[in-house]
C-alpha positions as CSV (number, residue, x, y, z in Angstrom):
1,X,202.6,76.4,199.9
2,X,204.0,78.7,202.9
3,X,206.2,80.5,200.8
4,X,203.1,81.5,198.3
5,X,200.4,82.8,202.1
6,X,203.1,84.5,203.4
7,X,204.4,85.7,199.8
8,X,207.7,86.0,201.0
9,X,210.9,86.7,199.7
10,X,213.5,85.9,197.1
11,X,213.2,84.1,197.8
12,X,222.7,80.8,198.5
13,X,251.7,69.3,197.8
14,X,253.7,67.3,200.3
15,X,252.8,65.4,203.2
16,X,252.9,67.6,206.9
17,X,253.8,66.0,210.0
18,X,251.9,65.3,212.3
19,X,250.5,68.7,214.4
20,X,251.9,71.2,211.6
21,X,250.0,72.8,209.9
22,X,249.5,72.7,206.2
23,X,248.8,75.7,203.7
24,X,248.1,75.4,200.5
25,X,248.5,78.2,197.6
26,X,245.2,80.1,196.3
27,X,243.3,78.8,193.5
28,X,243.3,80.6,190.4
29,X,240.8,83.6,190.2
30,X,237.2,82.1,189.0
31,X,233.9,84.1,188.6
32,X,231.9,84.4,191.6
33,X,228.3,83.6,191.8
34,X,226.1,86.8,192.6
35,X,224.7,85.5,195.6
36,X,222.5,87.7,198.1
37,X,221.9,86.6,201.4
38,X,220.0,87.5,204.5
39,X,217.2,87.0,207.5
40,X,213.9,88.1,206.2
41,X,210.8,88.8,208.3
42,X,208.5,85.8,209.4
43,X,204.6,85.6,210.2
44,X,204.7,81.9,212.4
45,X,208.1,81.7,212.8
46,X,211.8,83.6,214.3
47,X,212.8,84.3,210.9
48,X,213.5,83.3,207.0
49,X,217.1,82.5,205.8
50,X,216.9,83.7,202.8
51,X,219.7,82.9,199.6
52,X,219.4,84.3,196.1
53,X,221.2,83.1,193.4
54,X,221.6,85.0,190.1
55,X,223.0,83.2,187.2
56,X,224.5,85.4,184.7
57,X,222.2,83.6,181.9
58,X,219.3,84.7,183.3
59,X,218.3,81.9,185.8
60,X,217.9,81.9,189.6
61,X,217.9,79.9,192.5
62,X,216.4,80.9,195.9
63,X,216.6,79.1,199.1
64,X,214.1,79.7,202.6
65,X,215.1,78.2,205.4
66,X,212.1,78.6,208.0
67,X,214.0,79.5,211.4
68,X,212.4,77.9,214.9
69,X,210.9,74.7,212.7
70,X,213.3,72.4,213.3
71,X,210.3,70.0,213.7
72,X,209.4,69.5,210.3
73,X,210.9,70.6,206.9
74,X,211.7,73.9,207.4
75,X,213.8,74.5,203.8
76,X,212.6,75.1,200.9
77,X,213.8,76.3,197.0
78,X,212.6,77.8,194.1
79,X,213.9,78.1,190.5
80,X,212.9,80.5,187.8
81,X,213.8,83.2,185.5
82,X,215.2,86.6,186.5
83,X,215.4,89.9,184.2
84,X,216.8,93.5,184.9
85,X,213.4,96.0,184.1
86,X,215.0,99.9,184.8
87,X,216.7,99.6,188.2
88,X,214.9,96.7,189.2
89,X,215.2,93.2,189.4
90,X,212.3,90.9,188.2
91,X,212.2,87.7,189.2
92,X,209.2,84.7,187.9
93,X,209.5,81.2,189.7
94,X,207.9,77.8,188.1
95,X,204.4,78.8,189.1
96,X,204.1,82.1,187.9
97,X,204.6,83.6,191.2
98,X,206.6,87.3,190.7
99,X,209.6,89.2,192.7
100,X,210.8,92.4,192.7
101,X,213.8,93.4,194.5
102,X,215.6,97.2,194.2
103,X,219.8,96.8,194.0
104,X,221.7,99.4,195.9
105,X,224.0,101.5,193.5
106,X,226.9,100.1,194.8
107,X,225.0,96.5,194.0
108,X,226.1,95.4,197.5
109,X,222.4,95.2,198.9
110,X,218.9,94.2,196.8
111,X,215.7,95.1,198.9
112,X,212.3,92.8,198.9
113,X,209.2,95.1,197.2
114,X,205.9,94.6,197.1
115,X,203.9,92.8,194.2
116,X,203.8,96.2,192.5
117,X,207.4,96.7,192.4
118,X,206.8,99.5,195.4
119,X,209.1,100.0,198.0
120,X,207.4,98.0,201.6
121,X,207.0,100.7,204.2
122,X,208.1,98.8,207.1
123,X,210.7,99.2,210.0
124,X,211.5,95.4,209.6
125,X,214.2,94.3,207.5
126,X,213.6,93.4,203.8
127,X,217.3,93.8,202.4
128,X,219.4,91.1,201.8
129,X,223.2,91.8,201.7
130,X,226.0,90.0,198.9
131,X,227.9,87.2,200.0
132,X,232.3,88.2,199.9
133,X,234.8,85.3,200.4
134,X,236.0,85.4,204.0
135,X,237.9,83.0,205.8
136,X,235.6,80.1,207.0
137,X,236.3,77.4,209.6
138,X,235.6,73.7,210.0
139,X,236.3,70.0,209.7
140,X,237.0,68.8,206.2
141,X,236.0,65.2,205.3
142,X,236.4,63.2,201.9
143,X,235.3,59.9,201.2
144,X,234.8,57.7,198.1
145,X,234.3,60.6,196.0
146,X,232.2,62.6,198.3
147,X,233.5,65.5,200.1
148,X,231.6,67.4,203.3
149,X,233.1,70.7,205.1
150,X,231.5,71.5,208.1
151,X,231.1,74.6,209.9
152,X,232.8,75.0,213.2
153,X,230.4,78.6,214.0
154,X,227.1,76.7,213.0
155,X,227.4,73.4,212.6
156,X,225.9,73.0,209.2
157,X,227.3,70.7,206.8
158,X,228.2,71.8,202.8
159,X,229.0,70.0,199.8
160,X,232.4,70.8,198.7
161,X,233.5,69.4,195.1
162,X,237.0,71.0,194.6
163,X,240.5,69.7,194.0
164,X,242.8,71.6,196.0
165,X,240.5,70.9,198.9
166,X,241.0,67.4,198.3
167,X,244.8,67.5,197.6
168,X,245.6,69.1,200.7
169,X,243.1,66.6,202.6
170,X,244.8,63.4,201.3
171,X,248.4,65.4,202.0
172,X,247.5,65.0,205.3
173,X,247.8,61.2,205.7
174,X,244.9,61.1,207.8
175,X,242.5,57.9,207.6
176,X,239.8,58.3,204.6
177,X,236.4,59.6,205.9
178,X,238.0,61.2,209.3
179,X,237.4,64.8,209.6
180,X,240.2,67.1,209.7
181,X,240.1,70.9,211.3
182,X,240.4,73.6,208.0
183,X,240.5,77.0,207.3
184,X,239.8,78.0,203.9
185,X,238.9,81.1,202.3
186,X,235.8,81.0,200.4
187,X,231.9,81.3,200.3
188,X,228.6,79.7,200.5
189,X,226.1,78.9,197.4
190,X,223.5,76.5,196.2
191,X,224.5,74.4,193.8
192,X,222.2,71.2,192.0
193,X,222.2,67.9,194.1
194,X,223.0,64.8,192.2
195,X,219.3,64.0,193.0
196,X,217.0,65.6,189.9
197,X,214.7,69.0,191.5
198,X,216.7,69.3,194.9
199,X,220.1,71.5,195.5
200,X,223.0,71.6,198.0
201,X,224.1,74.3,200.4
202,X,227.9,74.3,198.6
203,X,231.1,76.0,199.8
204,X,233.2,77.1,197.2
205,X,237.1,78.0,197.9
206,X,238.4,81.3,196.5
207,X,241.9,81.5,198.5
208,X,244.2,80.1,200.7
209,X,243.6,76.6,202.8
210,X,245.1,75.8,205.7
211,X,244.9,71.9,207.7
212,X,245.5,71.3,211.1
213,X,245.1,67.3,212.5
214,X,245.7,68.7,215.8
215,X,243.3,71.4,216.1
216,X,239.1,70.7,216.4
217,X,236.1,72.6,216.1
218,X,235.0,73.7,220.1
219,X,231.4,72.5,220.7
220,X,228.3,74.7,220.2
């Protein structure tokens, strides 16, 4: 497998009128994922996406999205078991493959090592940075249960499964399944598709959400 020759990387209310716009209030706090995210060196390619997942019990997820190979499957994940050994972080997937990665002290940043836990001496980038809540833009849509938000800046589509989202999307009046422009404050993870061994690039809402029927994403 590609990720295994290049050995790469840890390897993510009321009813408006029409053309106002429509906030609703901030969710109550939740716990974050510890997500880290970045664009990691690449042999064959312009670059690898990388998003690591941390679960608090000890499991992770890791997505590699191949950049340039939009020709054939270019993402990829991983799941496995991650422990804390000194400063490090020691990460073993489903075939035995290991990770290392050294967390910043302010736990902001985690750096790619080397099989030996070793530091890579190399100008290119290894680090990947953790993903904050900011405000995100796009086109909200909900149908029969299944709800898609995606991004104005890139284009890429996200699972969404979250109530307020909804709430404000019906408030709007607008026709089921039509996209609606929405900003919402929130953040990007991986989260388990509904088909068994794959997983879904997720946006998950933190703060405040805000519809617009009158406003669009511009074009790419």
């Amino acid at each position: 497998m590609k990720r295994k020759v290049l050995n790469i990387l840890l390897t993510m209310s009321a009813m408006i009128l029409a053309g106002c716009q429509h906030k609703l209030p901030q969710s109550q706090s939740q716990t974050m994922d510890k997500i880290y995210t970045g664009v990691l060196p690449c042999a064959d390619c312009s670059g690898i996406e990388t998003t690591v997942l941390f679960n608090p019990h000890g499991k992770f997820i890791e997505q590699l999205t191949y950049l340039g190979k939009e020709e054939q499957k270019n993402t990829f994940f991983t799941t496995g078991n991650w422990t804390k050994k000194g400063t490090k972080f020691f990460l073993i997937d489903s075939d035995e493959q290991k990770t290392y990665f050294q967390p910043s002290v302010d736990g902001k940043k985690i750096e790619y090592l080397d099989q030996e836990g070793n530091r890579i001496e190399s100008n290119l980038n290894y680090t990947l940075e953790q993903v904050k809540p900011d405000k995100k833009s796009g086109e909200y849509s909900y149908i029969a249960d299944a709800a898609l938000f995606k991004e104005c800046k890139s284009g890429r589509t996200y699972s969404v499964s979250n109530i307020d989202l909804e709430k404000g999307y019906l408030a709007t009046d607008i026709e089921a399944g039509k996209p609606v422009y929405v900003e919402v404050e929130g953040y990007y993870t991986i989260r388990p598709s509904m088909e068994d061994g794959l997983f879904d690039a997720t946006l998950i809402q933190t703060g405040e959400i805000k519809f617009d029927k009158l406003r669009i994403c511009h074009s790419h």
